[in-house]
C-alpha positions as CSV (number, residue, x, y, z in Angstrom):
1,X,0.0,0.0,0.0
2,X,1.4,3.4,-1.2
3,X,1.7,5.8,1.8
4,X,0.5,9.2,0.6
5,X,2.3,12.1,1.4
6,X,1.2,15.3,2.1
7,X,2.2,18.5,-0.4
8,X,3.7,20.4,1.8
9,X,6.2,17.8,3.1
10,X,7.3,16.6,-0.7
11,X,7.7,20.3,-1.5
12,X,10.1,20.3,1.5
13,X,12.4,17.4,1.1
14,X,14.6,18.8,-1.3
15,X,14.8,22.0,0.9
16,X,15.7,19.5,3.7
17,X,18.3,17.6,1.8
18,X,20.4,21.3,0.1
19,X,20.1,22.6,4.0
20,X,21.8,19.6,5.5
21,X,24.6,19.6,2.5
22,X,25.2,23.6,3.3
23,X,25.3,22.3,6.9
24,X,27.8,19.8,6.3
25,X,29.8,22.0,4.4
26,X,29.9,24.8,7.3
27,X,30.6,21.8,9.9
28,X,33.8,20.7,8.0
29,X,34.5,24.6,6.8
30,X,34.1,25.4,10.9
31,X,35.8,22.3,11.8
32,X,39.1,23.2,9.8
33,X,39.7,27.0,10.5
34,X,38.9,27.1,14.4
35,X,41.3,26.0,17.0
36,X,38.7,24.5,19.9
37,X,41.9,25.1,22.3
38,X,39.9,25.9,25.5
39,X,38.2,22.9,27.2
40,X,36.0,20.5,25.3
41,X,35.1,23.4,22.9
42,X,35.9,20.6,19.9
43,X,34.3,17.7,21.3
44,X,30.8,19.8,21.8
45,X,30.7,21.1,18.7
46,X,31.4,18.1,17.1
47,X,28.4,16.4,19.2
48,X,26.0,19.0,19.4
49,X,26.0,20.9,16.2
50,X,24.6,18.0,14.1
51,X,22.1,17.0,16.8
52,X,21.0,20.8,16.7
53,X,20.7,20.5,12.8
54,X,18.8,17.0,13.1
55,X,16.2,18.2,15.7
56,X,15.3,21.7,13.7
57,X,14.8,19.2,10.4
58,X,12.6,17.4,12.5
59,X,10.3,20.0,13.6
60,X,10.0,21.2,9.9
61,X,8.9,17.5,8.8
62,X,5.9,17.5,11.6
63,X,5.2,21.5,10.9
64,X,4.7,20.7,6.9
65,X,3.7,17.6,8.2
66,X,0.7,19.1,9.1
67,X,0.9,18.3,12.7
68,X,-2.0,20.2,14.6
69,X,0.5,20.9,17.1
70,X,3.5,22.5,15.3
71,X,1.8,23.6,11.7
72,X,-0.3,26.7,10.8
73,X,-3.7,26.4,9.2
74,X,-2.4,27.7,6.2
75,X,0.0,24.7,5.8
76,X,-3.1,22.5,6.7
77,X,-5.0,24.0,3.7
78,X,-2.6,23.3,1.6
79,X,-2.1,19.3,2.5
80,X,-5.8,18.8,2.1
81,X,-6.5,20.9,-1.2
82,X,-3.6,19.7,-3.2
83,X,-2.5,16.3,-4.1
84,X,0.2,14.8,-6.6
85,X,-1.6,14.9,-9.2
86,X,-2.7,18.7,-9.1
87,X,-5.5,20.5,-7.1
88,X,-8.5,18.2,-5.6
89,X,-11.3,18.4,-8.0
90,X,-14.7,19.5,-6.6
91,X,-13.2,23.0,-4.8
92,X,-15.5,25.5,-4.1
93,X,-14.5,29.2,-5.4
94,X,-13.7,30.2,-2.1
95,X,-12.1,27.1,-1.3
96,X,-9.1,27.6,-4.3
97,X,-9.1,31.2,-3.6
98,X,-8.0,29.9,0.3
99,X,-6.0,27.6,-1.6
100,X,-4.2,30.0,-3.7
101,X,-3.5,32.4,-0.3
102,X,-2.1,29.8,1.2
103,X,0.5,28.4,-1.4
104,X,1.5,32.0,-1.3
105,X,2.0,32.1,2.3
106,X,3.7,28.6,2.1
107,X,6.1,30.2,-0.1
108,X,7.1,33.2,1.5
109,X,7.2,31.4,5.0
110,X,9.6,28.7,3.9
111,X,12.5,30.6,2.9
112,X,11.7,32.6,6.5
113,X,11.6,29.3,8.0
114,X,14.8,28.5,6.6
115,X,16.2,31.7,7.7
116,X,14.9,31.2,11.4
117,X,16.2,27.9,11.6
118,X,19.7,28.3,11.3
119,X,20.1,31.3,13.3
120,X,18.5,29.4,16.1
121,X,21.0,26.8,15.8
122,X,24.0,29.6,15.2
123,X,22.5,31.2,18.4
124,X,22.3,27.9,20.5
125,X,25.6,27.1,19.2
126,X,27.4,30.1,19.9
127,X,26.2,29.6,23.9
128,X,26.8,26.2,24.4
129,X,30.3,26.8,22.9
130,X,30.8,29.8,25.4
131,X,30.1,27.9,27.7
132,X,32.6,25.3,26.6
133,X,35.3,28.1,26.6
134,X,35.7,28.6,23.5
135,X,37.7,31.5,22.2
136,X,36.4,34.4,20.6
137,X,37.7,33.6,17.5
138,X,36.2,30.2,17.1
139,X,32.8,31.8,18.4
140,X,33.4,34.2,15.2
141,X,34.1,31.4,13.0
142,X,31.4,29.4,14.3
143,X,29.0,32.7,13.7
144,X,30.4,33.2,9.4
145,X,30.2,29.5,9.1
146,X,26.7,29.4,9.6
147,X,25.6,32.7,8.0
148,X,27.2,31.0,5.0
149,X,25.0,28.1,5.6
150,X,22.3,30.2,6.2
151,X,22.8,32.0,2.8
152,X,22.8,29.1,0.5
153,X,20.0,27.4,2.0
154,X,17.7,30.0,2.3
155,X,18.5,31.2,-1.7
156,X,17.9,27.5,-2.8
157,X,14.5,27.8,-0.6
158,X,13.1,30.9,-2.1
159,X,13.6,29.7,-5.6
160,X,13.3,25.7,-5.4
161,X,9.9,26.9,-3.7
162,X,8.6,29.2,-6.2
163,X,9.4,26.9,-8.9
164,X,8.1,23.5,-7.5
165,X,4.6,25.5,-6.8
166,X,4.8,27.2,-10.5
167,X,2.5,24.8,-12.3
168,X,0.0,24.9,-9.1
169,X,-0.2,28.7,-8.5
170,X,-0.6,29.1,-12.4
171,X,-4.1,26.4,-12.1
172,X,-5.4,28.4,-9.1
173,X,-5.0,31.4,-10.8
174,X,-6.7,29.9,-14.1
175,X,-9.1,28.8,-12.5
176,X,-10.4,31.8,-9.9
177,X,-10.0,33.8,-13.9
178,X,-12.2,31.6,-15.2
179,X,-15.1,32.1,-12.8
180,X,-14.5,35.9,-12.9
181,X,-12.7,36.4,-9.3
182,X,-10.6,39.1,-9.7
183,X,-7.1,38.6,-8.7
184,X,-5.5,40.5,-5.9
185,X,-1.5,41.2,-6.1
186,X,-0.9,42.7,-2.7
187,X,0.7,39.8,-1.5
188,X,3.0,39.0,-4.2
189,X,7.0,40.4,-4.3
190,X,8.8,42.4,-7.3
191,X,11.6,40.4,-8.9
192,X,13.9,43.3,-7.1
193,X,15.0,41.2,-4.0
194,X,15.7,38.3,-6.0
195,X,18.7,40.7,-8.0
196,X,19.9,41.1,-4.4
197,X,20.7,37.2,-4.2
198,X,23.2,37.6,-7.6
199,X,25.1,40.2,-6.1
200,X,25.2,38.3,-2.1
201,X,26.3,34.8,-3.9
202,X,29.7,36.2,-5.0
203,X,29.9,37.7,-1.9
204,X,29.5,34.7,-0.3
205,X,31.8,32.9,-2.1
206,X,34.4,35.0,-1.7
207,X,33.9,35.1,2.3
208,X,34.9,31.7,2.4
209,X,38.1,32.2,0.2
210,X,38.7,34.7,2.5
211,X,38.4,32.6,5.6
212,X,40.1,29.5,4.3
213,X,43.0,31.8,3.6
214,X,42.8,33.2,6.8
215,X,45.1,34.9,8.4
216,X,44.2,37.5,5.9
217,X,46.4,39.8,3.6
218,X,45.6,43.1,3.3
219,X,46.1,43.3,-0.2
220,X,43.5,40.1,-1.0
221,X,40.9,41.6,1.2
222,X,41.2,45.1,-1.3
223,X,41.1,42.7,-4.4
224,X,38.5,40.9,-2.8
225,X,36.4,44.2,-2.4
226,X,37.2,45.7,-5.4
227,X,36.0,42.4,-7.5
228,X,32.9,42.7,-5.5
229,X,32.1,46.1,-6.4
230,X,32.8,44.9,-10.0
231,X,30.3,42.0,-9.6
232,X,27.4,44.3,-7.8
233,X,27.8,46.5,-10.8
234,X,27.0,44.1,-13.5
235,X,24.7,42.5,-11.7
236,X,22.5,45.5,-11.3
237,X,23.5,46.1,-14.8
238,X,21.7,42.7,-15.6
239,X,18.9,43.4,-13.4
240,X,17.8,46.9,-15.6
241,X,18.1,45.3,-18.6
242,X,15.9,42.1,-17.7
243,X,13.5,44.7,-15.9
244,X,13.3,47.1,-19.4
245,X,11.9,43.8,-21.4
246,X,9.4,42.9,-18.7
247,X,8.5,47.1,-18.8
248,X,7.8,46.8,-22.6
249,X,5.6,43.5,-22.2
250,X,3.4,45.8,-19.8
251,X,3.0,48.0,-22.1
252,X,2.1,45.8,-25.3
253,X,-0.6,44.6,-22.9
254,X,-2.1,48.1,-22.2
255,X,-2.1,49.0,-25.3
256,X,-3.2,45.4,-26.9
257,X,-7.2,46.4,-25.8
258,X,-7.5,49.9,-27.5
259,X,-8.4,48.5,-31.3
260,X,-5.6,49.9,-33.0
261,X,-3.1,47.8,-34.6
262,X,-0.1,47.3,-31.9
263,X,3.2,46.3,-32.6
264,X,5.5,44.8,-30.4
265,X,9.3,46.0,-30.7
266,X,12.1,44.8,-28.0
267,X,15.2,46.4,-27.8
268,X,16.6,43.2,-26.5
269,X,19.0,40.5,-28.8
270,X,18.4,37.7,-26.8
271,X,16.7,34.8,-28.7
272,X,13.7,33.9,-26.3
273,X,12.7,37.7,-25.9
274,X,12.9,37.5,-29.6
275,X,10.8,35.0,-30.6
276,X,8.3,35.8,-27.9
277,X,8.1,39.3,-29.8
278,X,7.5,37.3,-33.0
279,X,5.1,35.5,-31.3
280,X,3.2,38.6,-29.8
281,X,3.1,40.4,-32.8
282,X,1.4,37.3,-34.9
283,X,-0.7,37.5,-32.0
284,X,-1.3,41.2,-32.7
285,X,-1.9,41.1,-36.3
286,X,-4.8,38.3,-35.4
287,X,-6.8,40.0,-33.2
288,X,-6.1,43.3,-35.5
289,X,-7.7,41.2,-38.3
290,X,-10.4,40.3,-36.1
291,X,-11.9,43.4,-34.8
292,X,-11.6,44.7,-38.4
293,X,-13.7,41.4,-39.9
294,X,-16.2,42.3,-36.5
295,X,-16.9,46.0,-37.5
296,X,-17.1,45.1,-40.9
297,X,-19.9,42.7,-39.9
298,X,-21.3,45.0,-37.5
299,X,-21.7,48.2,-40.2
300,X,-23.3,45.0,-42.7
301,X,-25.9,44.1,-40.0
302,X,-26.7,47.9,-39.2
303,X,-27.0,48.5,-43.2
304,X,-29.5,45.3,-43.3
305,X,-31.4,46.8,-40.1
306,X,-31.8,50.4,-41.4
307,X,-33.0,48.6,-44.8
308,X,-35.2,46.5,-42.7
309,X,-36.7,49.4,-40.7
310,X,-37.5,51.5,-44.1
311,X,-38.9,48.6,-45.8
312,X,-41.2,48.0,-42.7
313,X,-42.3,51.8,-42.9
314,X,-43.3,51.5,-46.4
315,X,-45.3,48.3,-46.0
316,X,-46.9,49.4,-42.7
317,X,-47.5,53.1,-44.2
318,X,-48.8,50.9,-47.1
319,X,-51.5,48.8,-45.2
320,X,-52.5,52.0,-43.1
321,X,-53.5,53.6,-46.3
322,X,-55.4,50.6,-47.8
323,X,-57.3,50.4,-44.5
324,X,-58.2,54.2,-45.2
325,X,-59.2,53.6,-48.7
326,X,-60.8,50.5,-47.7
327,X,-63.0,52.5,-45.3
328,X,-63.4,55.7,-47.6
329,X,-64.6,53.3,-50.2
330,X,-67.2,52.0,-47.8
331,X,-68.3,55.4,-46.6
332,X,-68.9,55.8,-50.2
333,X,-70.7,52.6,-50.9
334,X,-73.1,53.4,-47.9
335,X,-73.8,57.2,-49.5
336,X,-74.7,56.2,-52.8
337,X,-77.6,53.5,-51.3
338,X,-79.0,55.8,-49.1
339,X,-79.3,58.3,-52.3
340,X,-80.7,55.6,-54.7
341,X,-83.1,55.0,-52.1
């Protein structure tokens, strides 16, 4: 018999499995730069920090779990209105409109969740090891190792997220369109903070050159700085020109409704915003050719009607009239008896 397992716990294995590797990687990274001179500094770190990292994994199973005890009703709605296979069939409007709020809360709260995690553990960490007596230094180390962790699991959270729900969300949102619910984007995020995670990855990396080389050069650390600076600038650099082509999309789309033939020109040269133009335009030209075929068809069936309405003044003007002679010739009919008489 196939155990079936909720959502919200399949979206979060992988999660589980990249934030264990990033916390094997700080373990080994914190394990080979710090001294653990003072006391049995070593020895409870080695112990504790991966019992820390198991326990926090296993409140997140039971919380997307849907335990009552540890998971928010949000996460609950989730496990019961989605399977494998898609969204349950037989949802109520309001049900996949609480659906929908709730992936999106799922989303944004897993990445948090993430983010919370690990600086519980670096907290916990950092006292039991001062208890322990460990230096200062090591507390440090201890403190950039897991920030480093924190980083990489948290950025592979936020996106593995988003795009595991991607087909989901886009049903939901199909769906609430198709029964006229207007859709609300208050809760959603610009792609702004996301250009903040290409220009904190290089940083990143090149805090943990920094520390493996450590004791540091002065020299590296200004190379290090300046390269940086370097990679913050094309990244922002990146960032405007992917935010330009999504600008111009938005405005195809305005001024797609008005009836007058649109055309869609990107400055860009990369193939996919390319042929999406292409593809827009051909789009374009079809509806173009469509509202003209519709007023066409419209003036034809106004030109029939006003035909219509004249040729049904003349026969009705033409019946009235009969009538009246029909009556006149009566009236006449009834004059000349009475004078023959």
């Amino acid at each position: 018999m196939r155990i079936k397992v909720p959502y919200a716990l399949n979206l979060l294995f992988p999660i589980i499995g990249w934030a264990l590797l990033c916390g094997v990687f700080s373990y080994v990274l914190i394990l080979a730069i710090a001294k653990f001179e003072k006391g049995l500094s070593k020895e409870v770190f080695i112990f504790i920090a991966p019992v820390l990292i198991l326990i926090f994994c296993f409140i997140a199973v039971l919380r997307y779990g849907g335990i009552s005890l540890w998971s928010r009703e949000k996460m609950r709605i989730v496990n019961k209105n989605i399977s494998e296979k898609g969204i349950v069939s037989g949802l109520t409007t309001a049900e996949i409109k609480e659906t929908f709020d709730a992936l999106v809360f799922v989303s944004r709260s897993t990445y948090t969740n993430v983010f919370v995690s690990i600086l519980s553990i670096i907290i916990l960490l950092v006292l039991i090891e001062w208890v322990s007596m460990a230096s200062i230094i090591d507390l440090l180390i201890i403190i950039v190792g897991g920030i480093i962790a924190m980083f990489f699991a948290g950025a592979f959270a936020t996106f593995f997220s988003q795009q595991a729900m991607f087909s989901i969300i886009k049903d939901c949102r199909r769906m609430l369109i198709e029964r006229g619910e207007k859709m609300e984007n208050n809760q959603l995020s610009g792609l702004g903070y996301k250009f903040y995670f290409l220009f904190i990855l290089p940083f990143f990396t090149v805090l943990i050159t920094l520390i493996v080389s450590f004791p540091l050069n002065l020299n590296i650390v200004i190379i290090s700085l300046i390269g940086l600076i370097m990679t913050f600038i094309i990244d922002r650099v990146l960032f405007v020109y992917l935010s330009n082509s999504l600008r111009e999309l938005e405005r195809f789309a305005n001024e797609l409704p008005r009836g007058e033939r649109t055309v869609f020109a990107t400055g860009s040269l990369d193939k996919e915003i390319v042929n999406l133009a292409e593809n827009l335009n051909s789009a374009s030209e079809e509806i173009h050719s469509s509202q003209k075929k519709l007023g066409k068809s419209q003036e034809e069936m106004e030109k029939r009607v006003k035909e219509l309405e004249k040729f049904f003044e003349l026969t009705i003007n033409r019946e009235v009239k009969m009538i009246e002679l029909k009556k006149e010739i009566n009236k006449l009919k009834g004059n000349v008896q009475e004078n023959d008489a």
